[in-house]
N, C-alpha and C positions, 0 to 999 in steps of 0.2 A: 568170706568177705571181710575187708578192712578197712577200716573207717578211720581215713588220717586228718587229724584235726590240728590246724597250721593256724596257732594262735599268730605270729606274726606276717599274715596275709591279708591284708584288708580288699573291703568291698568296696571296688574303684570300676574304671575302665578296665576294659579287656589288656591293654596294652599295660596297666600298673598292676594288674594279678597279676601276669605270666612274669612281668619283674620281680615283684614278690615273690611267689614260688617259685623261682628262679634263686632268691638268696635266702629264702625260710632257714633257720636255722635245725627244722625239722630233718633237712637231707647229712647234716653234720651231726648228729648222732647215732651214737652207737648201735644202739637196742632199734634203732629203727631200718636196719640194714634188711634184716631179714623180713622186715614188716612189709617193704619195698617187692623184695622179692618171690618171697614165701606164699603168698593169697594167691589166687587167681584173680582174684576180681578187687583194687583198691579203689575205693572213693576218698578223695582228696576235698577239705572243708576248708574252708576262710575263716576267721574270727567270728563272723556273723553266723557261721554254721549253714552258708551257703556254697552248692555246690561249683568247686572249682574244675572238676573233671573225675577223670577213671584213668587208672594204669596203661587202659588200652588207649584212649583217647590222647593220653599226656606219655606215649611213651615214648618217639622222638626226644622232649623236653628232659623228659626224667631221665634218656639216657647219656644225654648234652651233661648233664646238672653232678651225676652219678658216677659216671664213665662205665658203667653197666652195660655191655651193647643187650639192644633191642629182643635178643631172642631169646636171653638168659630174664627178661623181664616177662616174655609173653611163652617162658617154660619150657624153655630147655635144662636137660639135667646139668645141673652146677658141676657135675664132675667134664663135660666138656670145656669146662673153663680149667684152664693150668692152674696152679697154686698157685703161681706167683699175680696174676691177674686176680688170682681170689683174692688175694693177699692185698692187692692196689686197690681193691672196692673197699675195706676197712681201715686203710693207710689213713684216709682223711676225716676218719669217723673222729668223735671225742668223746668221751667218757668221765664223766669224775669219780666213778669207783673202778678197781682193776679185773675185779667178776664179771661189769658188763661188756669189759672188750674180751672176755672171756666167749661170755656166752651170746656174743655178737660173732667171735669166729667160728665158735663149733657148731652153731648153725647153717654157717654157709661150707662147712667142711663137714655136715653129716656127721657129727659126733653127737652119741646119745650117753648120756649118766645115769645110771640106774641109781635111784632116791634108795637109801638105807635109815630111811627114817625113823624107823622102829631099833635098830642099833644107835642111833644118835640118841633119842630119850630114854633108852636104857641108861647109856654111856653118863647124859647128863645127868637124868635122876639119880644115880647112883653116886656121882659128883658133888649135888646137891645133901646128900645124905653123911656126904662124909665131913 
């Protein structure tokens, strides 16, 4: 479960949330692409930390907002989607560092990094030392 919290959605009418969450600027980043797709189960919060919906409830909306179709949101394997259509889900993401559209597309392309973290503070300390 994920719990998305859409500081720029306020608590109004039903008709000024769905505009809201309609232009959140939550759908326009990066890191949040796979957050979108990834869960099975999203709940969606307003400012007030009141319940705006669920992925399944909002996903018409979210795939209007996304260009995500519908079944790649309620879990179909991303490899039925071409690359290049993967590629158009992150086209309109933004990023201010170049790692998170990194690690915004190898999530939706199934690339895994194995952590050599134990060589990296070797490497360092040993930097450190000299």
């Amino acid at each position: 479960m994920c719990f998305a919290y859409l500081d720029d959605v306020s608590e109004s009418s039903p008709e000024a949330v769905m505009y809201g969450f309609a232009e959140s600027k939550w759908f326009t980043r990066g890191w949040t692409l796979q957050e979108v797709i990834a869960p099975a189960v999203v709940v969606f919060l307003n400012q007030n930390w009141g319940e705006i919906g669920t992925k399944l409830t909002l996903g018409s909306a979210i795939a209007e907002i996304t260009k995500i179709p519908v079944c790649f949101l309620e879990g179909t394997e991303l490899e039925c989607a071409s690359i290049a259509q993967r590629m158009s889900w992150a086209s309109t993401r933004e990023t201010t560092r170049t790692e998170d559209l990194a690690y915004c597309l190898m999530g939706i392309f199934r690339v895994h990094i194995c952590c050599t973290a134990k060589a990296s503070r070797r490497s360092s300390f040993s930097k450190k030392r000299s």
